[in-house]
PDBQT receptor file of N, H, CA, C and O in Angstrom, charges set to zero:
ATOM      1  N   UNK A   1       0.842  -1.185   0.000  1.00  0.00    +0.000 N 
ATOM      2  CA  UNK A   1       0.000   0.000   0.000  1.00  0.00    +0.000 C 
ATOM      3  C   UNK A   1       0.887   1.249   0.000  1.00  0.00    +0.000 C 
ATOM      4  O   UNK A   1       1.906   1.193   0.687  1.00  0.00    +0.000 OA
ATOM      5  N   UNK A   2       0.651   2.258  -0.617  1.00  0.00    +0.000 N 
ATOM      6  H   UNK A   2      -0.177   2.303  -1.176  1.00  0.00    +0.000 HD
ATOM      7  CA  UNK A   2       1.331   3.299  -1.042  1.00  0.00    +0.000 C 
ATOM      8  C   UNK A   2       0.944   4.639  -0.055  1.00  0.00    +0.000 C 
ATOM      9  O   UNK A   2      -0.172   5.092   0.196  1.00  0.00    +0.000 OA
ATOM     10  N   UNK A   3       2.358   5.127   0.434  1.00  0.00    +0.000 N 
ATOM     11  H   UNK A   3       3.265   4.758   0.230  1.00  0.00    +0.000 HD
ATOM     12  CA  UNK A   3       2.126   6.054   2.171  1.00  0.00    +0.000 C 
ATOM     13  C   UNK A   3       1.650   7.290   1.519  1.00  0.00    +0.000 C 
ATOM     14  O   UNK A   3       2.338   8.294   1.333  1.00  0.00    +0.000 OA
ATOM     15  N   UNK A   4       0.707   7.169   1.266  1.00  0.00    +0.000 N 
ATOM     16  H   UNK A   4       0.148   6.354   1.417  1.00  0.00    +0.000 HD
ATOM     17  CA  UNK A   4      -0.473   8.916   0.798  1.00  0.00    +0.000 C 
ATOM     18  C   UNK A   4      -1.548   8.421   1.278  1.00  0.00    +0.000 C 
ATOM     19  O   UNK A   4      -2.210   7.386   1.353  1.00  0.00    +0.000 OA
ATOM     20  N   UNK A   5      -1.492   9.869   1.682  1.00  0.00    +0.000 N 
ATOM     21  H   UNK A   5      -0.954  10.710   1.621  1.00  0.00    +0.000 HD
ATOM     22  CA  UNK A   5      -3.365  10.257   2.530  1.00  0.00    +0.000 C 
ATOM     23  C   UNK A   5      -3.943  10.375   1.416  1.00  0.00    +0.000 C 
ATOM     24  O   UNK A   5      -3.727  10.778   0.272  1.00  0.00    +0.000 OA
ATOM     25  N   UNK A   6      -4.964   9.790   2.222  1.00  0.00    +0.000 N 
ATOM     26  H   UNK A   6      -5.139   9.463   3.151  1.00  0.00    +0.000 HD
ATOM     27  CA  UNK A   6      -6.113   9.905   1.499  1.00  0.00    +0.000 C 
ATOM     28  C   UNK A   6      -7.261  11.055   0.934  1.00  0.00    +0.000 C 
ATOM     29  O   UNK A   6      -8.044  11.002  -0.015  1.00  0.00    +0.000 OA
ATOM     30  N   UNK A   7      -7.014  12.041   1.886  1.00  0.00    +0.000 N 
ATOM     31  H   UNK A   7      -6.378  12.084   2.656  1.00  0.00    +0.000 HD
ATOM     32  CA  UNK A   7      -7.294  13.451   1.865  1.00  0.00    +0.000 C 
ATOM     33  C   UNK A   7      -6.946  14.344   1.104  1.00  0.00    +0.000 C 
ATOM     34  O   UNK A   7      -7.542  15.057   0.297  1.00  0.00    +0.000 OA
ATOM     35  N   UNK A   8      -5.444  14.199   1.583  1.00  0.00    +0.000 N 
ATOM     36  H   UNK A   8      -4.959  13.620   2.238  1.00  0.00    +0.000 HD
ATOM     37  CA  UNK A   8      -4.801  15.687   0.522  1.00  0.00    +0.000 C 
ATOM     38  C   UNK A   8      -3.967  15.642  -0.381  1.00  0.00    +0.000 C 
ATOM     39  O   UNK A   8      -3.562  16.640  -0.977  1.00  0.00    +0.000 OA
ATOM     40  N   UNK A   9      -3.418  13.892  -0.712  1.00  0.00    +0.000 N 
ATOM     41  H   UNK A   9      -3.747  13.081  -0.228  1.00  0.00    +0.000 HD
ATOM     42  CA  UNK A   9      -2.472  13.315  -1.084  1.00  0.00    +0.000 C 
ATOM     43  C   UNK A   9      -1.041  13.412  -0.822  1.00  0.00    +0.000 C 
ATOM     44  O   UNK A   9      -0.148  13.024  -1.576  1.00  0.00    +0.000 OA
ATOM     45  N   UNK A  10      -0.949  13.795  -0.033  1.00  0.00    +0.000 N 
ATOM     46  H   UNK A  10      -1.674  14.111   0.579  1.00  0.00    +0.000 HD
ATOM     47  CA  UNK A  10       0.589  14.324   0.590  1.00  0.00    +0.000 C 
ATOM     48  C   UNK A  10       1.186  12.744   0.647  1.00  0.00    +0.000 C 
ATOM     49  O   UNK A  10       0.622  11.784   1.172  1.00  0.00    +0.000 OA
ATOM     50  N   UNK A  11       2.942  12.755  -0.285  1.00  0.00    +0.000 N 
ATOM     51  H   UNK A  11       3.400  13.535  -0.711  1.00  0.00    +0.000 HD
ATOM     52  CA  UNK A  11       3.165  11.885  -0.106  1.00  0.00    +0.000 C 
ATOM     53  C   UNK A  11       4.973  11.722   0.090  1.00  0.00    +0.000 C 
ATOM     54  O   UNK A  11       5.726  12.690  -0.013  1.00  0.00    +0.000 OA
ATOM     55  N   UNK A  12       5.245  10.906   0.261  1.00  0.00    +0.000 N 
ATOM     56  H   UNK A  12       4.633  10.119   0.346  1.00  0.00    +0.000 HD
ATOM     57  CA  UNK A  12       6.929  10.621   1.120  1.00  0.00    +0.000 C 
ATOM     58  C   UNK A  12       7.781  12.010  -0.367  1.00  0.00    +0.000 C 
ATOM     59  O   UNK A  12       7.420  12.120  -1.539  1.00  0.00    +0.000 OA
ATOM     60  N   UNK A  13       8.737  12.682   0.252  1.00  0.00    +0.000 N 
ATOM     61  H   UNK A  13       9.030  12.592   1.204  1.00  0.00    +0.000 HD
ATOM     62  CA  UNK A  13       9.119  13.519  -0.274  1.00  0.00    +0.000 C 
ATOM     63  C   UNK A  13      10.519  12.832  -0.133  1.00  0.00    +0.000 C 
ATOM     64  O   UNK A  13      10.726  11.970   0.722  1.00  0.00    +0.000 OA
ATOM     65  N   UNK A  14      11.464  13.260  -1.015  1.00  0.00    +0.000 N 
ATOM     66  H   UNK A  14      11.296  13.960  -1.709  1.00  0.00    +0.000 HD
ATOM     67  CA  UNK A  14      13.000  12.601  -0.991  1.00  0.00    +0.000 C 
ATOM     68  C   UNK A  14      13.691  14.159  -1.392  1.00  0.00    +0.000 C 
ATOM     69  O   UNK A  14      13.139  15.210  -1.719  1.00  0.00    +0.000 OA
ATOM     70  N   UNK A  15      15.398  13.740  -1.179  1.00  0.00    +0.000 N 
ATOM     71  H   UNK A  15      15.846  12.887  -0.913  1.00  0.00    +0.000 HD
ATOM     72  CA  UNK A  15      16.604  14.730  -1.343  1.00  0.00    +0.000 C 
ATOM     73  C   UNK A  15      17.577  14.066  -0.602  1.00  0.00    +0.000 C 
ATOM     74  O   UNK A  15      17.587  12.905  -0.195  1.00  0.00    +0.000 OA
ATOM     75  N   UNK A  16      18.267  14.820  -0.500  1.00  0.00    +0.000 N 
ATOM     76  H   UNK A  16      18.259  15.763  -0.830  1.00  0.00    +0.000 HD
ATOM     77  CA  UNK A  16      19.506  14.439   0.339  1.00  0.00    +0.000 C 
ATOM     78  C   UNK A  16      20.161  14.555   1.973  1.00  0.00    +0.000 C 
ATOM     79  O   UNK A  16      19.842  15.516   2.673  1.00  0.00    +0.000 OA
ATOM     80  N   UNK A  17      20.872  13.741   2.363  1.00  0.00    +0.000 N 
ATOM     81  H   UNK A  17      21.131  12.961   1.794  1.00  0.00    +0.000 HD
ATOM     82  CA  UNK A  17      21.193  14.154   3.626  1.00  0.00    +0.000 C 
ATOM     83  C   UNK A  17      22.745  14.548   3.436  1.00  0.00    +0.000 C 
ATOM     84  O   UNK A  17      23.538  13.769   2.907  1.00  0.00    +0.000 OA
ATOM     85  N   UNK A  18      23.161  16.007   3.980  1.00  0.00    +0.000 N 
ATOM     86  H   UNK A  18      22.516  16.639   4.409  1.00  0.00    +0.000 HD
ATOM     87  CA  UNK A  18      24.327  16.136   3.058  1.00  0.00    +0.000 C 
ATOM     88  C   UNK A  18      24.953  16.352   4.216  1.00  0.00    +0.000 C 
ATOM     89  O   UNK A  18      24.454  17.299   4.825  1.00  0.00    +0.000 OA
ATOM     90  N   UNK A  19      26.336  15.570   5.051  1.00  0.00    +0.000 N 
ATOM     91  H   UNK A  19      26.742  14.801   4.556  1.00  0.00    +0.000 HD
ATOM     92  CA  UNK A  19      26.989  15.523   5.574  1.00  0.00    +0.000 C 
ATOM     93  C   UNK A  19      28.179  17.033   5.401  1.00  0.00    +0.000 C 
ATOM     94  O   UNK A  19      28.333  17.806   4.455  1.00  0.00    +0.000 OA
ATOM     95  N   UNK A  20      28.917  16.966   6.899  1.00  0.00    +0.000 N 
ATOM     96  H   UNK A  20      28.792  16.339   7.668  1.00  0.00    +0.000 HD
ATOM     97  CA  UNK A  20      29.676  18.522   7.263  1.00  0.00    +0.000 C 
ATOM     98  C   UNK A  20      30.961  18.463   5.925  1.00  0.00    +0.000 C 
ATOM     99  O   UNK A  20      31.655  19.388   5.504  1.00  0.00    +0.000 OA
ATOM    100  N   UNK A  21      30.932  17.166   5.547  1.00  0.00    +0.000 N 
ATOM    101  H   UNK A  21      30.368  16.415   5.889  1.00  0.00    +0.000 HD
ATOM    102  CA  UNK A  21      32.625  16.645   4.347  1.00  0.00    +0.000 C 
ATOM    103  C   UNK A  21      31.336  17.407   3.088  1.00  0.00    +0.000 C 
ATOM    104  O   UNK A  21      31.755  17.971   2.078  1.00  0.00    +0.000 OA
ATOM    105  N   UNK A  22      29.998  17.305   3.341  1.00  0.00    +0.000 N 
ATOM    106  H   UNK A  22      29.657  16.846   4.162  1.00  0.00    +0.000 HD
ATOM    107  CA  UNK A  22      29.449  17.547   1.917  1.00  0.00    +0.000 C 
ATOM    108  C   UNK A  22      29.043  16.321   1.224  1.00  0.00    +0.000 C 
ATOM    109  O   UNK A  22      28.556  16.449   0.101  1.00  0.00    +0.000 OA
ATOM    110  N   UNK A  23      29.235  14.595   1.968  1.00  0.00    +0.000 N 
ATOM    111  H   UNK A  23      29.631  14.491   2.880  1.00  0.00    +0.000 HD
ATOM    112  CA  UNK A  23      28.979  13.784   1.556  1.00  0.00    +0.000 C 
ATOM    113  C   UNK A  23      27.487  13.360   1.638  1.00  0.00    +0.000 C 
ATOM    114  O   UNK A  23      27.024  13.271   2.775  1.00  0.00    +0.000 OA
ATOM    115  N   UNK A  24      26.608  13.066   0.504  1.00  0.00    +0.000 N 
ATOM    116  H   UNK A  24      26.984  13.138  -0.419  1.00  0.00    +0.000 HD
ATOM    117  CA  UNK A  24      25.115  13.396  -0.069  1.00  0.00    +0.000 C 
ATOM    118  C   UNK A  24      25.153  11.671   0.213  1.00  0.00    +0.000 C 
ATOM    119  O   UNK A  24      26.046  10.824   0.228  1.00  0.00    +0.000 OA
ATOM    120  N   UNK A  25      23.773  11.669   0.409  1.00  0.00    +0.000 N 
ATOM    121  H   UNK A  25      23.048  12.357   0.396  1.00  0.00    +0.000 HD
ATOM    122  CA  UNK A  25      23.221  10.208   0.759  1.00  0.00    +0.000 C 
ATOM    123  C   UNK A  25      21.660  10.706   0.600  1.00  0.00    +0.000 C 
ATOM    124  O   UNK A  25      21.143  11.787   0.883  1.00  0.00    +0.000 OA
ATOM    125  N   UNK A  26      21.069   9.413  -0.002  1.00  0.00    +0.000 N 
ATOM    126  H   UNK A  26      21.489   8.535  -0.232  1.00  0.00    +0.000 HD
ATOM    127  CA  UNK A  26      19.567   9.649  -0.871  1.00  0.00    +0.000 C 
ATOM    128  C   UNK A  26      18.727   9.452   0.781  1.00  0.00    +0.000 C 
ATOM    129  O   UNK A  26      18.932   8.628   1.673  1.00  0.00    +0.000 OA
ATOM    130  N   UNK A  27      17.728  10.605   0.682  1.00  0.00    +0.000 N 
ATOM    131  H   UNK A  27      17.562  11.274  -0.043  1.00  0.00    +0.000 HD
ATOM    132  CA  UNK A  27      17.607  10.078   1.803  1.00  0.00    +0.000 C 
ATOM    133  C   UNK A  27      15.713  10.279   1.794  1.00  0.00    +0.000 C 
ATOM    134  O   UNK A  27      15.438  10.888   0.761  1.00  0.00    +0.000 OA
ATOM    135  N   UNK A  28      14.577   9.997   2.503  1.00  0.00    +0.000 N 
ATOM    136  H   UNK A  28      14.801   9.502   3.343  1.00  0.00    +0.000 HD
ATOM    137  CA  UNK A  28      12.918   9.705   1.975  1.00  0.00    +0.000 C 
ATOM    138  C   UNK A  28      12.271  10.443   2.977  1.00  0.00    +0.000 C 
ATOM    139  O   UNK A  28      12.083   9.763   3.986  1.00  0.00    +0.000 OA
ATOM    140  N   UNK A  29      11.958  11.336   3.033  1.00  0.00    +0.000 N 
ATOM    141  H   UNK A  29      12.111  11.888   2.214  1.00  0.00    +0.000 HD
ATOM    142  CA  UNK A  29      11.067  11.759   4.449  1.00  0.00    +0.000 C 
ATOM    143  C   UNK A  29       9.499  11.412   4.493  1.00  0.00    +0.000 C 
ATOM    144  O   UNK A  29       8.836  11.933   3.596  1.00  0.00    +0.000 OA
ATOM    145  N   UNK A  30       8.913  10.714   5.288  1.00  0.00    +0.000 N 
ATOM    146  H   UNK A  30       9.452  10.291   6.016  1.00  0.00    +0.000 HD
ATOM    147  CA  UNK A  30       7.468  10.506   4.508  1.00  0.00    +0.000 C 
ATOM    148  C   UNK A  30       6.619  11.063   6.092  1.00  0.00    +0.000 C 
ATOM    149  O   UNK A  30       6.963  11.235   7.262  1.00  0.00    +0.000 OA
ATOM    150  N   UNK A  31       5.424  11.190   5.330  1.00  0.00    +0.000 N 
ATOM    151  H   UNK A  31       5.144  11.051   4.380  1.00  0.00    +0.000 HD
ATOM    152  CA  UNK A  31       4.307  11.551   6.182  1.00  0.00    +0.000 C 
ATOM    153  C   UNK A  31       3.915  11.229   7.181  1.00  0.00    +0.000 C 
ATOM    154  O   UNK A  31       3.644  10.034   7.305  1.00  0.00    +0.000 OA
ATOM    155  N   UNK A  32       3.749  11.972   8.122  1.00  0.00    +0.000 N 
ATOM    156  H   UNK A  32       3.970  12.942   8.022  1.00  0.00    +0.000 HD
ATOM    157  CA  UNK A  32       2.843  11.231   9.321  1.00  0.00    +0.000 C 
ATOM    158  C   UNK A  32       1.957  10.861   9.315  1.00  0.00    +0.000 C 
ATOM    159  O   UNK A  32       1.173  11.682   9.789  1.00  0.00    +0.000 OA
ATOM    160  N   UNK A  33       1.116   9.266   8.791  1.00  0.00    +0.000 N 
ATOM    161  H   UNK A  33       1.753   8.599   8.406  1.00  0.00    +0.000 HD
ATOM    162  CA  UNK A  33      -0.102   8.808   8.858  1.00  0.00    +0.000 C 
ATOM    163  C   UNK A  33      -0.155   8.217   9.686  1.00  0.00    +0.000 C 
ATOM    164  O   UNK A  33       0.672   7.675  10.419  1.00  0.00    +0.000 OA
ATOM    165  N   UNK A  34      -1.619   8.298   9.616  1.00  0.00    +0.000 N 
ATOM    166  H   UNK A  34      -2.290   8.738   9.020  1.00  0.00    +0.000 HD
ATOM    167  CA  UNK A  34      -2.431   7.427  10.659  1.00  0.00    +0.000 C 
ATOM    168  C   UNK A  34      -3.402   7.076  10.453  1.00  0.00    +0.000 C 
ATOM    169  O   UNK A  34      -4.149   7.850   9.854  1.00  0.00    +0.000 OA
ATOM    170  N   UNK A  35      -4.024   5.417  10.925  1.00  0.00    +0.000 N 
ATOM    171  H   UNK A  35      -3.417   4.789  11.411  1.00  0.00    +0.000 HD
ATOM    172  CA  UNK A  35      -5.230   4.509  10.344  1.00  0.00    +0.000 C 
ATOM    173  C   UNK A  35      -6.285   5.148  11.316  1.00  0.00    +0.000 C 
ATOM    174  O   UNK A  35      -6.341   4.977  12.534  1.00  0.00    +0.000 OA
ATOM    175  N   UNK A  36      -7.294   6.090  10.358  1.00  0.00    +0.000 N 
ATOM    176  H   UNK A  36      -7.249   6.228   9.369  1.00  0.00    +0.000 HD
ATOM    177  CA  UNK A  36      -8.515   6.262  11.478  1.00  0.00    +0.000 C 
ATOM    178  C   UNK A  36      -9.534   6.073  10.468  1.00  0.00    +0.000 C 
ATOM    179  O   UNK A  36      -9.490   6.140   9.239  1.00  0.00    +0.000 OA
ATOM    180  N   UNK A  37     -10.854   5.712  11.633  1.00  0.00    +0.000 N 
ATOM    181  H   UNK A  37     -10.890   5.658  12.631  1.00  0.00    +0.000 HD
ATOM    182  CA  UNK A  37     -12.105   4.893  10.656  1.00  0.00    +0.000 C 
ATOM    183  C   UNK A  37     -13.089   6.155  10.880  1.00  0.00    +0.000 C 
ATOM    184  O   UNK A  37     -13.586   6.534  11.941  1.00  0.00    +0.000 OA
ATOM    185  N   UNK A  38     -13.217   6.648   9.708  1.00  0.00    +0.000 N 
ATOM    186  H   UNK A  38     -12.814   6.341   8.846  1.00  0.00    +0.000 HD
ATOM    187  CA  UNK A  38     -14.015   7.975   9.073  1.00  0.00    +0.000 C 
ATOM    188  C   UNK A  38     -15.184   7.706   8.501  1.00  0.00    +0.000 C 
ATOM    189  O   UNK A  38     -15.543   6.815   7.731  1.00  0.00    +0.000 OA
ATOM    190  N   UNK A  39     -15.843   8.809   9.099  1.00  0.00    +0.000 N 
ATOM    191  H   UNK A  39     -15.551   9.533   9.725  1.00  0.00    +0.000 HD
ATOM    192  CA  UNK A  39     -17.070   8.408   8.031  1.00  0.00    +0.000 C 
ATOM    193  C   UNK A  39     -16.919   8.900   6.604  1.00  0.00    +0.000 C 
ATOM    194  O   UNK A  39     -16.454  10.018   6.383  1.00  0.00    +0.000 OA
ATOM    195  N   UNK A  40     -17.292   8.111   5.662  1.00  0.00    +0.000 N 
ATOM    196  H   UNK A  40     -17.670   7.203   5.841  1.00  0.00    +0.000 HD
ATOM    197  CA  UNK A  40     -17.194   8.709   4.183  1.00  0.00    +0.000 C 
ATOM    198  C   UNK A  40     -18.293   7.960   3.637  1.00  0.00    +0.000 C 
ATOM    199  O   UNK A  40     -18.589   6.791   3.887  1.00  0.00    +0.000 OA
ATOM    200  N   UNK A  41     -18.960   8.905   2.733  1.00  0.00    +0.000 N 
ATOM    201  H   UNK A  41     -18.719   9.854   2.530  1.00  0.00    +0.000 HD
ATOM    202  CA  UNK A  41     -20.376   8.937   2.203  1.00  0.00    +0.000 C 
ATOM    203  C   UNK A  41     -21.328   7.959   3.007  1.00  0.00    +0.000 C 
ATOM    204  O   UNK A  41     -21.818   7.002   2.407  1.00  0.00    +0.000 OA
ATOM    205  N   UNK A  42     -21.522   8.105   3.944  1.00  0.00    +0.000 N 
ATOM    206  H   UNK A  42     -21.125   8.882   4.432  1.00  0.00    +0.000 HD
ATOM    207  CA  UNK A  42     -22.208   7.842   4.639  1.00  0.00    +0.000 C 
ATOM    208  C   UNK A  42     -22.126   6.880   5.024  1.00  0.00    +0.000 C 
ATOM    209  O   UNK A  42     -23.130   6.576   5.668  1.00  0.00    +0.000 OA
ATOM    210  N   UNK A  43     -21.126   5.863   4.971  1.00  0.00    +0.000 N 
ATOM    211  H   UNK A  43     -20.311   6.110   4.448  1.00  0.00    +0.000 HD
ATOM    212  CA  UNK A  43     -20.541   4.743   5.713  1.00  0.00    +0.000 C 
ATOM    213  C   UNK A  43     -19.113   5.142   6.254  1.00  0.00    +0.000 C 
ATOM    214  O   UNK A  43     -18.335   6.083   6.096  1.00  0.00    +0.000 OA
ATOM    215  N   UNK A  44     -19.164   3.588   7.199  1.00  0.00    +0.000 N 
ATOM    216  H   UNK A  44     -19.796   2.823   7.327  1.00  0.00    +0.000 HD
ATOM    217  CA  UNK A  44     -17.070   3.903   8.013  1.00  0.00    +0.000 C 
ATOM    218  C   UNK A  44     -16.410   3.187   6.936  1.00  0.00    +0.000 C 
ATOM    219  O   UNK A  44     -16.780   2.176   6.339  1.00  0.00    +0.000 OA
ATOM    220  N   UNK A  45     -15.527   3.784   6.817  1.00  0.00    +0.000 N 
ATOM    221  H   UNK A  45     -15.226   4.605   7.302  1.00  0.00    +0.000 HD
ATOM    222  CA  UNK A  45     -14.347   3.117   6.616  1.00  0.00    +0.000 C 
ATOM    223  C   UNK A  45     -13.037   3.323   6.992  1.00  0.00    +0.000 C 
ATOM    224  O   UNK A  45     -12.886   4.458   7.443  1.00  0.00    +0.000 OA
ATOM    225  N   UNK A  46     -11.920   2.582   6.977  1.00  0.00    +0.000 N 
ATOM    226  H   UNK A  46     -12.043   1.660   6.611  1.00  0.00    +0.000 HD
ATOM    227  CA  UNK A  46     -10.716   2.948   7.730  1.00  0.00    +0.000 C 
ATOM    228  C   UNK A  46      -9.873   3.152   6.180  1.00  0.00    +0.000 C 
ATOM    229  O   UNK A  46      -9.636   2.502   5.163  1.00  0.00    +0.000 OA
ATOM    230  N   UNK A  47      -9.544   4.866   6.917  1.00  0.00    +0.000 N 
ATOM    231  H   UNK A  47      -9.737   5.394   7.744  1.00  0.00    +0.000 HD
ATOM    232  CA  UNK A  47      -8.504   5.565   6.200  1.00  0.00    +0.000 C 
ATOM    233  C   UNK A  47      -6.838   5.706   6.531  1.00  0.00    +0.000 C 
ATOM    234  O   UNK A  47      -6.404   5.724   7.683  1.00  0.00    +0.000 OA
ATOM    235  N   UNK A  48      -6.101   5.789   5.482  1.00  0.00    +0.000 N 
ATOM    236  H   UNK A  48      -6.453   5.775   4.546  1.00  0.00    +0.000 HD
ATOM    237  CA  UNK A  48      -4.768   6.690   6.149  1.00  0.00    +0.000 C 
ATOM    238  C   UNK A  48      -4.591   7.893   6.011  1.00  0.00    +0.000 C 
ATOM    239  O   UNK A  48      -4.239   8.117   4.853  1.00  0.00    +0.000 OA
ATOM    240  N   UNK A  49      -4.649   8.703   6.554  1.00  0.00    +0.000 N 
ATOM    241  H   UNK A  49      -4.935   8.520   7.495  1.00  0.00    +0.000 HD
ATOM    242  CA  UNK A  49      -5.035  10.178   6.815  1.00  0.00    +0.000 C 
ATOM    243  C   UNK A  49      -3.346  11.124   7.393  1.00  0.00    +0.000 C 
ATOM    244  O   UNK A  49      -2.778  10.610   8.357  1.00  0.00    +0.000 OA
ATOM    245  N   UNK A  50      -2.883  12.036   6.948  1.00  0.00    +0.000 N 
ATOM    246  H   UNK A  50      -3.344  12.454   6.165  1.00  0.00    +0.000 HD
ATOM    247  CA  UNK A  50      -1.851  12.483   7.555  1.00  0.00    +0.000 C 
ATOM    248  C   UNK A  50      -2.241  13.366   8.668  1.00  0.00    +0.000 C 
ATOM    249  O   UNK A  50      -3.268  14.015   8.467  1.00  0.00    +0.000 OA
ATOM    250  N   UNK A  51      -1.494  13.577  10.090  1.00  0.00    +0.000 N 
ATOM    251  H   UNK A  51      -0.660  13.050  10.253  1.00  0.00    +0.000 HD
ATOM    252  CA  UNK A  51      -2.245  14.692  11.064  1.00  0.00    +0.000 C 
ATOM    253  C   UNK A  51      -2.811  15.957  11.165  1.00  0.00    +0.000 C 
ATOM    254  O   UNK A  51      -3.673  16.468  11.880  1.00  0.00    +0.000 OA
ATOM    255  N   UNK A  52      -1.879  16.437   9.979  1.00  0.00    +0.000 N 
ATOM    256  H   UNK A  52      -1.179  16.023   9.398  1.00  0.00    +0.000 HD
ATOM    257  CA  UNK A  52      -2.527  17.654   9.648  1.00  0.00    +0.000 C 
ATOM    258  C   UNK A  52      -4.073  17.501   9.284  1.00  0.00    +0.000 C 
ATOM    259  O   UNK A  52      -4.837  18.346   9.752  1.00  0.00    +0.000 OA
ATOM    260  N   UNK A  53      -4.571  16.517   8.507  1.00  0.00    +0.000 N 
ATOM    261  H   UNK A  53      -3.951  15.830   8.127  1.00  0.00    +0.000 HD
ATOM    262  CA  UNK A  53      -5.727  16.895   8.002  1.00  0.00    +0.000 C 
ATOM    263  C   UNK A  53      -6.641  15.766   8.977  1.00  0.00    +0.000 C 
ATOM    264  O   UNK A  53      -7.619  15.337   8.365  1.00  0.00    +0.000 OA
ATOM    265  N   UNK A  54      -6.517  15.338  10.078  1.00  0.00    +0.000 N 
ATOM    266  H   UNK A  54      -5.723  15.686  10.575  1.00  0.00    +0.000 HD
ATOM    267  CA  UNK A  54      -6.935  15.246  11.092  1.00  0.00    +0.000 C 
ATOM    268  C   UNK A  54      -7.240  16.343  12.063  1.00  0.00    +0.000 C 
ATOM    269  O   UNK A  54      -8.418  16.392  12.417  1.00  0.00    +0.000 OA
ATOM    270  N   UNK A  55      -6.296  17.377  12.648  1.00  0.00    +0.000 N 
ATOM    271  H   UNK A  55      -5.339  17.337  12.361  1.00  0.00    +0.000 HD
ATOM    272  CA  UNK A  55      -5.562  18.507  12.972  1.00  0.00    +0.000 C 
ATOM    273  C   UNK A  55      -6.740  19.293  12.777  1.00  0.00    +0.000 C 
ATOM    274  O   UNK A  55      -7.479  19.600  13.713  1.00  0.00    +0.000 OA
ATOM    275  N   UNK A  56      -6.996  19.728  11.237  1.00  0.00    +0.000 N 
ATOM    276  H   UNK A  56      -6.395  19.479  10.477  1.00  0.00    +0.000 HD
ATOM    277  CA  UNK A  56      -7.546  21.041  10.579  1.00  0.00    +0.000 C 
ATOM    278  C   UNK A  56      -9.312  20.442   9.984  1.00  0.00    +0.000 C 
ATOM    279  O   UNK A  56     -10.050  21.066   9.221  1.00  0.00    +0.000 OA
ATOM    280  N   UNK A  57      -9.557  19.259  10.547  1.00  0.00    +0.000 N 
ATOM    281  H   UNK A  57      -8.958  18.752  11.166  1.00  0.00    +0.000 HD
ATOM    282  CA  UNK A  57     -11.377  19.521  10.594  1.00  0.00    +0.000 C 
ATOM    283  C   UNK A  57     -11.538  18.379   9.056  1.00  0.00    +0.000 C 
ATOM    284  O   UNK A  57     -12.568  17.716   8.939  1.00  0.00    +0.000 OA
ATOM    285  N   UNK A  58     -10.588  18.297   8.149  1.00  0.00    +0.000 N 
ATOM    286  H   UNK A  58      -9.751  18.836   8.244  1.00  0.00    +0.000 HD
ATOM    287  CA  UNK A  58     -10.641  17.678   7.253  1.00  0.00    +0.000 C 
ATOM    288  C   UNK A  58     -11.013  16.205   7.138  1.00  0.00    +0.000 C 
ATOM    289  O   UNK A  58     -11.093  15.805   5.977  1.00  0.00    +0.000 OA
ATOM    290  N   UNK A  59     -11.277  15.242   8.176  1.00  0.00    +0.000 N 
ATOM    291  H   UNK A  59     -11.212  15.568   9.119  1.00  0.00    +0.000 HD
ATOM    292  CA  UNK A  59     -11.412  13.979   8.323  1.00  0.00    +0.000 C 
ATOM    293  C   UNK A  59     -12.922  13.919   9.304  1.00  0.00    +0.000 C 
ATOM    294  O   UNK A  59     -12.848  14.337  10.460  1.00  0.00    +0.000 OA
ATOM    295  N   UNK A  60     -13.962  13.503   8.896  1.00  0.00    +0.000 N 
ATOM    296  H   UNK A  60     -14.021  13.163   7.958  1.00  0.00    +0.000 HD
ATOM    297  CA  UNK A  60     -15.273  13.529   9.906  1.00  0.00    +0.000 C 
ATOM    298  C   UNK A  60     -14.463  12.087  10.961  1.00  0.00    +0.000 C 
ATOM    299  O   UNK A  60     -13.942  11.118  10.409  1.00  0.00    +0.000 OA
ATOM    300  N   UNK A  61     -14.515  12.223  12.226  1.00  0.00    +0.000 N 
ATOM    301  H   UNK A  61     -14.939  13.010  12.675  1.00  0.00    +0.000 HD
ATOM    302  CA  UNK A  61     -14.062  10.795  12.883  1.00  0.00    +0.000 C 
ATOM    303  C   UNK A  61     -15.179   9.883  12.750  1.00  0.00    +0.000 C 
ATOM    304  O   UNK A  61     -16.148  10.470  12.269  1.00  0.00    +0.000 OA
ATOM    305  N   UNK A  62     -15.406   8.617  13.010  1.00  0.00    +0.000 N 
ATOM    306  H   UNK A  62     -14.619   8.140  13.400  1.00  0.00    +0.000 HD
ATOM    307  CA  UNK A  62     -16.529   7.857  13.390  1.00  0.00    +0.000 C 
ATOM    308  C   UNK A  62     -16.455   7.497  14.866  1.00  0.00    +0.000 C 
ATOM    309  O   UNK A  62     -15.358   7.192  15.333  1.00  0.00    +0.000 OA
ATOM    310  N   UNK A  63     -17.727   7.513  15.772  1.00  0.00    +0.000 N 
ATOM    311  H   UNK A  63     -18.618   7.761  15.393  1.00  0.00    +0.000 HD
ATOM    312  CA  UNK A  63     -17.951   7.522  16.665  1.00  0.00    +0.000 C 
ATOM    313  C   UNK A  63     -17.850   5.898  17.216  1.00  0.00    +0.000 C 
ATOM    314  O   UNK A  63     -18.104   5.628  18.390  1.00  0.00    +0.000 OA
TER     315      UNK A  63
């Protein structure tokens, strides 16, 4: 399964980690998700959602 929300699509971003010599190494930063069970169209289902859009009202929770 592929680490994007489901919401906003935010997904693992990459570049480098560039050491004090200047030595570059590939390096992946990915999202903070999390499995929460949302309501969507009028049923639950369990999403991966990043916090932000948990955070900012964007995810209805299920009770």
């Amino acid at each position: 399964m592929a680490r994007i929300c489901d919401i906003c699509g935010k997904r693992p971003s990459t570049g480098n980690n560039v050491s004090h010599a200047n030595n570059k190494n590939k390096k992946v930063w990915y999202p903070n998700l999390q499995k929460v069970k949302a309501v969507n169209n009028g049923g639950v289902r369990s999403v991966k959602v990043c916090t932000r859009c948990i955070r900012s009202g964007a995810v209805t929770k299920a009770v």
